[in-house]
N, C-alpha and C positions, 0 to 999 in steps of 0.2 A: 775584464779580468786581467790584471796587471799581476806579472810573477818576478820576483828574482831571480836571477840568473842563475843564481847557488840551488833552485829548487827545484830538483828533477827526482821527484818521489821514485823511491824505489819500487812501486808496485807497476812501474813501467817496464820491469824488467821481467814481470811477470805476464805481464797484458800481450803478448809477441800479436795476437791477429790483430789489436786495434791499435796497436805504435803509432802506424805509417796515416792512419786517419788522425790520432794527434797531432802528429809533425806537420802534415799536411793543408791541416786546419790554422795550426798557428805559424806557421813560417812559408806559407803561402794565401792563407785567406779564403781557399775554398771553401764551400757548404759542405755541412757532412752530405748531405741527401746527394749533391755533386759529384764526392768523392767517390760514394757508394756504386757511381754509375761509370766511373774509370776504370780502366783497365792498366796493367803495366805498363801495355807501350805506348802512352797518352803521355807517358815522360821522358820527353826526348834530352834524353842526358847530353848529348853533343851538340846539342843545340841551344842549351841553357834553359829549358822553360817545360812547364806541363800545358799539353795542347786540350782545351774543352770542349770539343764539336757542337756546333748549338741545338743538337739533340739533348744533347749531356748537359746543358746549362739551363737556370732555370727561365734564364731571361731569354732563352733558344738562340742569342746569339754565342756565336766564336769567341774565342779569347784565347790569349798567351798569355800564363802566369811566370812570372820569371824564378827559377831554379836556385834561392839562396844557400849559399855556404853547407851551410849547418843545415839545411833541410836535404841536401846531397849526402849528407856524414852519415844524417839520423836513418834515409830511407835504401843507403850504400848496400847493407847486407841484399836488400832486394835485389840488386842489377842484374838484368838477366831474367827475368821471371818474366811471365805471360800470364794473362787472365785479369782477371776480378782485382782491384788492389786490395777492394771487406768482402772478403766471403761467409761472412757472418749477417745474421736477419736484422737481430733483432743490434743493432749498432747501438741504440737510444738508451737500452738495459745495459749492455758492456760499458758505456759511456757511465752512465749510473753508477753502477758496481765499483768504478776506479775513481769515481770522486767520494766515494766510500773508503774504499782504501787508502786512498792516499790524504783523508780525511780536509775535503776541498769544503769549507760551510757551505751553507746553502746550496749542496748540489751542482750538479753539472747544469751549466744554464745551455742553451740552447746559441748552435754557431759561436760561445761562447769565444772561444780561440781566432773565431774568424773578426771577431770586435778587437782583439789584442792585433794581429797582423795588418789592421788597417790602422789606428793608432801609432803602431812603431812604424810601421811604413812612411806614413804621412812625417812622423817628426824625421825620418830618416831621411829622405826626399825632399821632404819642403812643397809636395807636387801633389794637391789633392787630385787633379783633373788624372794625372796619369794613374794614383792609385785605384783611384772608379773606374778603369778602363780594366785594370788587373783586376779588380774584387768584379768584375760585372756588376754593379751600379750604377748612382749617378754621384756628384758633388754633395747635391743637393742631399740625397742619403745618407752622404758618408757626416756632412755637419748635423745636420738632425737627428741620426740614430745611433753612429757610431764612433763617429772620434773623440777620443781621451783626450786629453792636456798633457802630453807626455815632453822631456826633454830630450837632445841631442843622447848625453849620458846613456839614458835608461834606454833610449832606442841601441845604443850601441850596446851596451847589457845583452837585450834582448836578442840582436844576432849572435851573438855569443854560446847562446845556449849550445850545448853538443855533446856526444855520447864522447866517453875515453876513446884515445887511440887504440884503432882494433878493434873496437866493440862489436858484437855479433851477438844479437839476442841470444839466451841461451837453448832457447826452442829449434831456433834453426841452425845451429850447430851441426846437430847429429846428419839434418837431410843436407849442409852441404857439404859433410864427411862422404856422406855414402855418395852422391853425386859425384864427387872428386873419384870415388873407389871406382865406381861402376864406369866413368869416362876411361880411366885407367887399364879396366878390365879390358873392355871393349879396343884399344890401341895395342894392348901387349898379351894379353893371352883369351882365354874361352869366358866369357861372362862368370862372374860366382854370385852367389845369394848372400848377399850381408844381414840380410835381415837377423840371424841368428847371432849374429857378432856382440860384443861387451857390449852396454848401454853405457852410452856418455856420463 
């Protein structure tokens, strides 16, 4: 699945629980099923990379996936969070659903995005052997099953992708208002209930 750079369907700004399994798939290469078993802190932002424990991987080894640009920008509103990165079940159906919306032919394929990140990867790098160490693979997998014929260009394209400056889903907005409010409370006077407050 090859995209343009210009093409960031607007029904992503709708999708807030399964974003960061997008971003994550494509501008890192993980499996969804992978994702699905990370947590926040598996992304070690100061350290440049998301760590896979080889519980979490399918191939039960370890891995570092390294931390790109734009996949920092896309998953930024998270920082900070703990838990589950999908705490959603059924991932296969939302995944569905938004290649519906955002009217992608033939469906959401399967690790779809993880076949686009080893492709631009590869044309990026020049370095199959180091990219199968980042996708957990082999070589030998990535020529058989999943590299594209991509150019220097279109790889650079591809890192490109990113939300506008500032961007903050619009779902989570309101909870890092109140987050901000209630840290607030908590520092300068007695707790209040926001709950009751204007809605965004």
């Amino acid at each position: 699945m090859l995209f343009d750079r210009r093409w960031i369907p607007p029904t992503l700004r709708r999708e807030t629980r399964i974003l960061p399994l997008i971003a994550i798939g494509g501008f890192a290469g993980i499996r969804s099923a992978e994702v699905c078993r990370l947590n926040w802190q598996d992304i070690k932002w100061d350290r440049g990379h998301i760590e896979i424990a080889g519980k979490k991987a399918k191939t039960a080894a370890r891995r570092l996936v390294p931390l790109s640009d734009n996949l920092k920008a896309w998953i930024a509103p998270w920082r900070g969070e703990t838990g589950k990165i999908i705490s959603i079940t059924d991932y296969s159906g939302a995944l569905s659903d938004t290649a519906v919306k955002a009217k992608i032919l033939g469906g959401w394929r399967q690790n779809a995005l993880r076949h686009s990140y080893i492709s631009y990867r590869v044309a990026e790098t020049g370095d199959v052997a180091r990219t199968s160490l980042e996708a957990g693979n082999s070589p030998k997998m990535i020529f058989r099953h999943y590299r594209e014929i991509v150019d220097g260009e279109a790889a650079k394209a591809w890192w490109s992708i990113r939300p506008p400056e500032g961007w903050v889903p619009p779902e989570l907005k309101w909870s890092i208002k109140q987050r901000l409010e209630r840290l607030s409370s908590r520092q300068d006077k007695p707790c209040v209930d926001t709950a009751n407050d204007a809605q965004p």
